[in-house]
LOTIKE-656409 format. One line per field, with one value per atom (N, C-alpha, C): chain; residue in one letter; x negated, y negated, z; residue number from 1. Coordinates in steps of 0.02 Angstrom, whole numbers, plus 32768, in hexadecimal, padded with zeros to 4 digits. Atoms other than C-alpha are relative to their C-alpha. Example, Ala and Ser with C-alpha at 12.3 -4.5 7.8 and 13.67 -1.06 7.14 Angstrom:
! LOTIKE-656409
chain <- A/A/A/A/A/A
res <- A/A/A/S/S/S
c1 <- 7FD3/7D99/7FD3/802A/7D54/8027
c2 <- 803B/80E1/7FC4/803B/8035/7FC9
c3 <- 8000/8186/8000/7FFD/8165/8025
n <- 1/1/1/2/2/2
***
This chain:
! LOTIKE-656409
chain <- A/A/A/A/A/A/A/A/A/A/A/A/A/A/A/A/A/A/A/A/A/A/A/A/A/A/A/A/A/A/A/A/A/A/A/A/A/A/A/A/A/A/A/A/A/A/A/A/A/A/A/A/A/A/A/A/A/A/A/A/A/A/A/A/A/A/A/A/A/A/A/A/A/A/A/A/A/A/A/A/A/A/A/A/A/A/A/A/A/A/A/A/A/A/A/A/A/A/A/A/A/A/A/A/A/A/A/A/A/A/A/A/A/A/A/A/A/A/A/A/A/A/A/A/A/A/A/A/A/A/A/A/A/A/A/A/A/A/A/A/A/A/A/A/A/A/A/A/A/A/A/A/A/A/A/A/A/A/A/A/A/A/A/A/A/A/A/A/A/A/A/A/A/A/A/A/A/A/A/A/A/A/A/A/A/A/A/A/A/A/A/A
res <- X/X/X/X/X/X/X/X/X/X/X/X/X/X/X/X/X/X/X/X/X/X/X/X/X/X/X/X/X/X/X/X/X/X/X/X/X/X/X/X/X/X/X/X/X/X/X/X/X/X/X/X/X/X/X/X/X/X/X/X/X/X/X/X/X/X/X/X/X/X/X/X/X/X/X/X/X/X/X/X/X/X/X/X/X/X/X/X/X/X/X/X/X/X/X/X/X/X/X/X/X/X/X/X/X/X/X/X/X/X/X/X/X/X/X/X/X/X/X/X/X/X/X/X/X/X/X/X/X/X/X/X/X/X/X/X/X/X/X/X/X/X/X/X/X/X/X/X/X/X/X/X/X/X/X/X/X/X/X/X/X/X/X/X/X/X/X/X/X/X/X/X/X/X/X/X/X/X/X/X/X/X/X/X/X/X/X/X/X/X/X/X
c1 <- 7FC0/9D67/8035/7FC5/9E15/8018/7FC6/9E66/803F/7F95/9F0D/8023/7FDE/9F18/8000/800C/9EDD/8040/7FD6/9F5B/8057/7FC1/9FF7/7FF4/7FF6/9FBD/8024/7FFD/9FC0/804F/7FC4/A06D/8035/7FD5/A0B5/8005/7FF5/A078/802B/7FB9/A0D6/804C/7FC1/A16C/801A/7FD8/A184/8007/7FEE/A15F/8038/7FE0/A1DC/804C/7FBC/A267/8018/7FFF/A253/8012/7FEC/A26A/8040/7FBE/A2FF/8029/7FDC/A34E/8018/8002/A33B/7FDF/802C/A310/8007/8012/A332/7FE7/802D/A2E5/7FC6/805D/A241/7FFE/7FF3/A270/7FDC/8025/A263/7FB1/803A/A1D0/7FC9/8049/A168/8009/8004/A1A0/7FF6/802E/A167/7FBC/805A/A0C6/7FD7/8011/A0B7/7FCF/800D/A0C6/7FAF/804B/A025/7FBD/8035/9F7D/7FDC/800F/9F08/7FE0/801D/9EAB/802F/7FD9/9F31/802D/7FEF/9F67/7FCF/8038/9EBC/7FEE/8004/9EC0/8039/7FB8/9F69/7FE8/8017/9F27/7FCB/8036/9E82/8022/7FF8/9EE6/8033/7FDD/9F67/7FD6/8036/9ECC/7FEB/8038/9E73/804A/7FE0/9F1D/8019/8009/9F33/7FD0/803D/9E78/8007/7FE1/9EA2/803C/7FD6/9F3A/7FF8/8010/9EE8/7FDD/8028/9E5B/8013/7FD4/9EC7/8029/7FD9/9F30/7FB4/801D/9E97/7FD8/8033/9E36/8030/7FEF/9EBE/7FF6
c2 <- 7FDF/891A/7FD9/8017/88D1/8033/7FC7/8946/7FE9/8026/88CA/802F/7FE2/891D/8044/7FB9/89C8/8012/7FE7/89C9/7FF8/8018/8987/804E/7FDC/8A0A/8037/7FB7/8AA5/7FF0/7FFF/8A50/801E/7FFF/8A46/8053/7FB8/8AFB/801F/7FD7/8B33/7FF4/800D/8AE1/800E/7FCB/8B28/803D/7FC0/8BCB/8017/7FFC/8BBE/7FF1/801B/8B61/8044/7FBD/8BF1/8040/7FC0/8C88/7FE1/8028/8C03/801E/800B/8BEE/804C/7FB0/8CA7/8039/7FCC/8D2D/8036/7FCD/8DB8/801A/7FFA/8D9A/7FEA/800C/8D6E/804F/7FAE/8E3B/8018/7FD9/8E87/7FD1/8003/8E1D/8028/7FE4/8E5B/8046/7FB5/8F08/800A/7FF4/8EF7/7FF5/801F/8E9A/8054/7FB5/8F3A/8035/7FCE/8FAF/7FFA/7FF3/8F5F/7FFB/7FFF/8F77/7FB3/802C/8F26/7FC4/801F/8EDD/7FD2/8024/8E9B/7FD7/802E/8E3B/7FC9/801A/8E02/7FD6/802E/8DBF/7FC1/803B/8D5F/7FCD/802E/8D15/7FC7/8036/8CC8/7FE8/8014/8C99/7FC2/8032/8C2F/7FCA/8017/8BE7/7FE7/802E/8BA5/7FC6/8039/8B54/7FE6/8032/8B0B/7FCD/802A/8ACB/7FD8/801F/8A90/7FBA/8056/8A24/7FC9/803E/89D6/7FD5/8037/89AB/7FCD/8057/895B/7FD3/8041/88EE/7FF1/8039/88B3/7FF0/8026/8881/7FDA/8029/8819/7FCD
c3 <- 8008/31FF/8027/7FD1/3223/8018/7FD7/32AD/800D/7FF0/32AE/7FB4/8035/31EF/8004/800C/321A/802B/7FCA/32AC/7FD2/8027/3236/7FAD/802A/31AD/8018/7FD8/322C/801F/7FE2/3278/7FAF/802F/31BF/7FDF/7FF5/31A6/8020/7FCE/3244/7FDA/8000/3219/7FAF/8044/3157/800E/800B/3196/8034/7FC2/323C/7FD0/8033/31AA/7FEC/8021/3137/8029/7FE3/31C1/801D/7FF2/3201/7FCC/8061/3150/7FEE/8036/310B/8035/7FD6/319D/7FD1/8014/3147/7FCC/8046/309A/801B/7FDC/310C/801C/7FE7/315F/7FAC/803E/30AE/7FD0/8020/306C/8033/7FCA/3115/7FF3/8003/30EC/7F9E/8036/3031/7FF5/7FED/3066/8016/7FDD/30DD/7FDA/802C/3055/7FB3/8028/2FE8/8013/7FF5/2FDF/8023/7FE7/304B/7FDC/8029/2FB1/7FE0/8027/2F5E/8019/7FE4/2FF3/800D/7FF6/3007/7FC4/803A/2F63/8002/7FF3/2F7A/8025/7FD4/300C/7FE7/800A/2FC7/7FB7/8042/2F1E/8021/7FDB/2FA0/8023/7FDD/2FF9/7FDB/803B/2F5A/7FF4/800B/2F2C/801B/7FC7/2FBF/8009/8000/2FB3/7FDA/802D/2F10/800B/800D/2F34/803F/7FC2/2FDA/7FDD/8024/2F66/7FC9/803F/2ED2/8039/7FEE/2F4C/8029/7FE2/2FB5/7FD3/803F/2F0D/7FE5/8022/2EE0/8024
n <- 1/1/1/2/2/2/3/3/3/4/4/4/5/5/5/6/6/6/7/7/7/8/8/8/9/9/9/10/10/10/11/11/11/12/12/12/13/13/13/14/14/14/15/15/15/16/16/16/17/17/17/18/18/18/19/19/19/20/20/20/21/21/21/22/22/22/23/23/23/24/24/24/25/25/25/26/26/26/27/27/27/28/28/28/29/29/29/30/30/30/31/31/31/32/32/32/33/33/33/34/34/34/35/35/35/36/36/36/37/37/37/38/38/38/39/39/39/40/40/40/41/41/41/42/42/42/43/43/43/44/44/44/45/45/45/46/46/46/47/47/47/48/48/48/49/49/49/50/50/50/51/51/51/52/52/52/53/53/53/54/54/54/55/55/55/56/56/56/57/57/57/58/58/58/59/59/59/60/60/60/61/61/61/62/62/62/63/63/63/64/64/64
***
């Protein structure tokens, strides 16, 4: 495992989600209070459906 890439993924993480509550605070307020309002399943699904296509486009760019 490279940890110089794991450490640059987890920075580039931080820093879209730090932009984004920068950029737009209070349309990040009402998504956490619509998130709030759904089921735990149907966040639980979101999540692992963001997670596969995440897996997905690490694996198409490092197979090119």
């Amino acid at each position: 495992m490279n940890w110089e890439m794991l450490f640059v993924g987890l920075g580039l993480a931080l820093f879209l989600e730090g932009a984004a509550y920068a950029i737009m605070p209070e349309s990040f307020k009402k998504l956490l209070v619509a998130a709030a309002g759904q089921p735990a399943a149907k966040l639980r699904v979101m999540g692992l459906t963001l997670a596969a296509l995440g897996v997905a486009m690490i694996w198409m760019v490092r197979s090119l």
